[in-house]
N, C-alpha and C positions, 0 to 999 in steps of 0.2 A: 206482467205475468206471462201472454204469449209469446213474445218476445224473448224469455225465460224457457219456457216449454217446447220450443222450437230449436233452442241451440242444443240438441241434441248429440246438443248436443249432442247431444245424447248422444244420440246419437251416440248400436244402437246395438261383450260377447266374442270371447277370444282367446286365446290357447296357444300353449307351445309344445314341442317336443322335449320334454324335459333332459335336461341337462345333468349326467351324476358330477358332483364334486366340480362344480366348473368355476371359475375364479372369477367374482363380477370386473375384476380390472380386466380379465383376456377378451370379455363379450366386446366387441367391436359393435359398430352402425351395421355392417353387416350382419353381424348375429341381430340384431334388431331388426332388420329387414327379414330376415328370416323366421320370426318368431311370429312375425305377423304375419308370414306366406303359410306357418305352422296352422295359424288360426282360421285360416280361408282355403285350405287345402280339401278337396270336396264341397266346401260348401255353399250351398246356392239360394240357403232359408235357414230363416232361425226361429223359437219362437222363445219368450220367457219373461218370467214377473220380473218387475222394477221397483223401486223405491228411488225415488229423485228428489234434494234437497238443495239448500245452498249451505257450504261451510265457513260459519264465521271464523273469524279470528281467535275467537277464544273456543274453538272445537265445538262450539253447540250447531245443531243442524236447525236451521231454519226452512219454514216454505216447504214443509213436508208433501211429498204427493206419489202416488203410487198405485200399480195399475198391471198392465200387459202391454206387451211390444211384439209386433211379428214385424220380420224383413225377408224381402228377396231380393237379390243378389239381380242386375246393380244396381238401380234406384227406387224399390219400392219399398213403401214400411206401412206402419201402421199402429197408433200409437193409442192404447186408450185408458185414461186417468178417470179411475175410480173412486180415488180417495185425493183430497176434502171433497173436492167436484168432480161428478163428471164432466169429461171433455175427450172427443176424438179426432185425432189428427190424423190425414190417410195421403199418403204420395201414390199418384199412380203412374208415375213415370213422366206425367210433365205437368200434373199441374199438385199444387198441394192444399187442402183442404180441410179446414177446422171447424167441428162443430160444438159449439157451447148451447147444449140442452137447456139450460135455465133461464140463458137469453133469449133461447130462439131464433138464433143466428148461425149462419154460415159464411166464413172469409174463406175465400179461391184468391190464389193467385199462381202464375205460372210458377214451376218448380228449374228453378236456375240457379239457386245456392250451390256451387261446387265444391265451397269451402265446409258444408254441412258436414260437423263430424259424424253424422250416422254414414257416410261414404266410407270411413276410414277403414268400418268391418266389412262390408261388402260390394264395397269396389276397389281393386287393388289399383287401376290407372290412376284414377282420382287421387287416392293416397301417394303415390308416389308423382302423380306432377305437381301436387299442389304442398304438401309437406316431406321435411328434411324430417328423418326417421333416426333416433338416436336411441342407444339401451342408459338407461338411469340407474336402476339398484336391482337388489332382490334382498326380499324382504318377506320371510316364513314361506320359504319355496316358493313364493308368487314375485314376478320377472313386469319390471314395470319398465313401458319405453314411451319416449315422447316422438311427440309429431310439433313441431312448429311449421305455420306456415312460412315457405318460402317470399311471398308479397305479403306484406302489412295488411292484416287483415283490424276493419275496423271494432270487430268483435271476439273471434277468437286469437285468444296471445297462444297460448300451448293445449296441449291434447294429451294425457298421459292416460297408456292405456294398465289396465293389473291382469296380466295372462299367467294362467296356472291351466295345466294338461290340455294345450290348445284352447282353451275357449276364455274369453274376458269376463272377468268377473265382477271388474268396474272401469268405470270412465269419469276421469275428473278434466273437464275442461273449464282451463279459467281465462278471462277475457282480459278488455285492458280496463276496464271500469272496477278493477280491484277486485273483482270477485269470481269464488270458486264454487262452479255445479259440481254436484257426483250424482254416478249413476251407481247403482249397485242391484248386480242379476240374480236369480236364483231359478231354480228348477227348466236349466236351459237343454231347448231338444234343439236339434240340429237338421235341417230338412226334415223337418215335418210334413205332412200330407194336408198342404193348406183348402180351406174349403171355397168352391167358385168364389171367385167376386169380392174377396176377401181384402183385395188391396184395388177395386174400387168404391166409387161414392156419390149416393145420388142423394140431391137434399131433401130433408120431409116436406113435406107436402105443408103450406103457409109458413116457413120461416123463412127469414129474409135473410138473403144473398149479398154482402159485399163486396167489391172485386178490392183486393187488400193494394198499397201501392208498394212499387218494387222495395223490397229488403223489408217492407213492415212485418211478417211475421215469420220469417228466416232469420 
């Protein structure tokens, strides 16, 4: 399950300049590249609701969960699942931090996933040293483009992002264990006026601290 909620995938909201009458065979990698420069263009925070599931094979969504997400541009996020359970996940730039309230527990570990698809919205380096940016379809006005990692990544196989008037409206990242996450946004603001202290995390007072080992919850 954290392991799950961490490939953020999500990670983590994105947009183009829309296109009148434009032929999905003329869009190039370039125009791919640029759809995604569409979506980052100004922006430096995001904030907005989630629903996150896995998608079987036969279209049913499993592992429902859903919540709030805030990022700032380049590595901070902040991720907190509502429904079935609470649980809040906080990057603050080097380390990344999980807290499961019903456990009573908090995992820290340094933040050094690069390949994390929440980098993809809000760091544009990252995205382009680490994935090959291609345009795949359009599909009801919404422009969908994949990112494969360039190295053999042990968990993410592709990254497709659904950009409609600059901003992502979903993220389906599927791995190589056969399975596909979606992310799906709503009610997204764009530089918000986030409040102090927002993207960091101090732990409550008596719950117990694990130091997680590398790639266990990235």
């Amino acid at each position: 399950m954290m392991k799950k909620l961490l490939i953020v995938g999500a990670v983590l909201l994105s947009g183009l300049v829309h296109q009148v009458a434009a032929d999905p065979a003329e869009k190039t990698a370039v125009n791919a590249a640029q759809l995604l420069a569409g979506v980052r263009d100004g922006l430096t925070g995001l904030q907005a609701e989630f629903i996150q599931y896995e998608l079987a094979e036969s279209g049913a969504k499993l592992d429902i969960n859903s919540g709030l997400v805030w990022m700032q541009a380049p590595d901070m996020f902040r991720w907190h699942y509502s429904q079935p359970f609470e649980q809040l996940i906080v990057a603050d730039g080097k380390q990344v931090w999980v807290y499961d309230e019903d456990l009573e527990q908090v995992t820290v570990k340094q933040q050094d996933n690069q390949m994390n698809p929440i980098y993809v919205i809000i760091n544009d380096e990252m995205s382009q040293q680490h994935y090959q940016i291609k345009y795949e379809t359009t599909e009801q006005k919404i422009d969908w483009i994949s990112l494969t990692p360039k190295v053999h990544n042990e968990e993410v196989k592709a990254v497709w992002l659904a950009i409609k008037n600059q901003t992502v409206e979903q993220i389906k990242v599927f791995n190589n264990f056969g399975q596909t996450m979606i992310f799906e946004f709503k009610a997204i603001q764009k530089n918000p006026q986030f409040e102090t202290g927002l993207f960091e995390f101090e732990p409550p007072e008596g719950v117990d601290v694990v130091q997680a080992i590398a790639g266990e919850i990235e």
